[in-house]
N, C-alpha and C positions, 0 to 999 in steps of 0.2 A: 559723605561716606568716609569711614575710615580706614587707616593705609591697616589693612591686616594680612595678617601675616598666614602661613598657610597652616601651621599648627593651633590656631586660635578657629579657624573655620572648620578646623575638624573637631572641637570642643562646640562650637558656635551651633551646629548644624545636629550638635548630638543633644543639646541642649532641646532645640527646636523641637529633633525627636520626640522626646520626654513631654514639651508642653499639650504635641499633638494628643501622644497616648493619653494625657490627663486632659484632656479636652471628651475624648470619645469615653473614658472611665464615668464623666459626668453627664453624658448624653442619656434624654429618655430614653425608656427601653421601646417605643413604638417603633413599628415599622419602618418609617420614613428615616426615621431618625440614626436607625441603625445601621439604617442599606446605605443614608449619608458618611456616616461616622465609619462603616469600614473601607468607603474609598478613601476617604479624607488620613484614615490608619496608615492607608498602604502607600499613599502619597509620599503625604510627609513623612515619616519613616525612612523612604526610598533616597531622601537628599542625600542626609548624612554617609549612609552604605555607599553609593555612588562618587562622593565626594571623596573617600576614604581609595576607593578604586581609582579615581585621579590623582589623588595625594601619592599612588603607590604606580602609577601608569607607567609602563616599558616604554615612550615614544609617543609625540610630541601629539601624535596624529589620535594614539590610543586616550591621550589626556583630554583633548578639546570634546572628543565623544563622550566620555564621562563629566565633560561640565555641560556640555547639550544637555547630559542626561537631567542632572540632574534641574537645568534650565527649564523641563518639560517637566518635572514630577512640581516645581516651585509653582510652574503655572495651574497645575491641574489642581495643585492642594489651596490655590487661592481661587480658583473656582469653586470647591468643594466651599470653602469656606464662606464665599457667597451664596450660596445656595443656604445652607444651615442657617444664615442669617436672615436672608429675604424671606424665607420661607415660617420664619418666628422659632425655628426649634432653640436657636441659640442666639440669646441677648445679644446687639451691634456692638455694644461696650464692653461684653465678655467677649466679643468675638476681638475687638481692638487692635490689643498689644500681639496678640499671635500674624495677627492678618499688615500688622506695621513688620514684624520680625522678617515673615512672607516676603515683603514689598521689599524691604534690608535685603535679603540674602540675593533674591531676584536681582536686583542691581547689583548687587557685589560679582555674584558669578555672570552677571551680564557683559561687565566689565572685565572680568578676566578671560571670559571665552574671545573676545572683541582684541583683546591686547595677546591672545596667545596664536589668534590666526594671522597676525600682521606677518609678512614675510612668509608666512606657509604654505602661500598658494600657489 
C-alpha cells in the first residue's frame, strides 16, 4: 500500500469516480444491466463526495463517519461489480483494474478509519 497523502486520495477517489461513470456509459442498454449499472453509478460516485466531506470534517468523530462512509459505498460498489461480472454483463478482465482500484482504496481507507479511531474511544 502506499504512504498517501490526503490530497492525492481526493484526486485518487475522483479519478475512481470517472472510471465508474465510463464503465456504466459502456453498459448494455438491457434491463439488468442498467438496474446493475445505476447502483454500481451511485456507489462509486459516492466515495470520492464522502471523502471530500472527511478531507473537510469539523471533528475527529465527524471524520471517522465520513471514512465509514465511504468504507460502505467501496463495499457495495465491489459488490455491484461482482454481480456485473458473474452475471456475463461485463467481461472479468474489463471489470479487472476497476475492481483492483476498489480493493486499493478499500484498504487504504481501511487503514485510515483503523488508525483514526486508536485513542478515540
Amino acid at each position: 500500500m502506499r504512504d498517501e497523502k490526503p490530497e492525492d486520495l481526493r484526486v485518487r477517489t475522483k479519478v475512481f469516480a470517472l472510471e465508474v461513470i465510463r464503465l456504466y456509459s459502456g453498459l448494455p442498454k438491457s434491463t439488468d444491466a442498467q438496474v446493475l449499472g445505476r447502483q454500481v453509478l451511485r456507489s462509486g460516485t459516492s466515495v470520492g463526495a464522502n471523502y471530500r466531506e472527511a478531507y473537510r470534517s469539523r471533528s475527529k468523530v465527524e471524520f471517522i463517519a465520513k471514512i465509514g462512509d465511504c468504507l460502505k459505498e467501496l463495499e457495495e460498489s465491489s459488490y455491484w461489480f461482482e454481480l456485473l461480472t458473474e452475471s456475463g454483463i461485463v467481461d472479468a478482465l474489463t471489470m479487472l483494474r476497476i475492481q483492483d482500484e476498489c480493493n486499493q482504496l478499500l484498504a487504504i481507507m481501511t487503514a485510515i478509519s483503523k488508525k483514526s479511531k486508536v485513542g478515540s474511544s
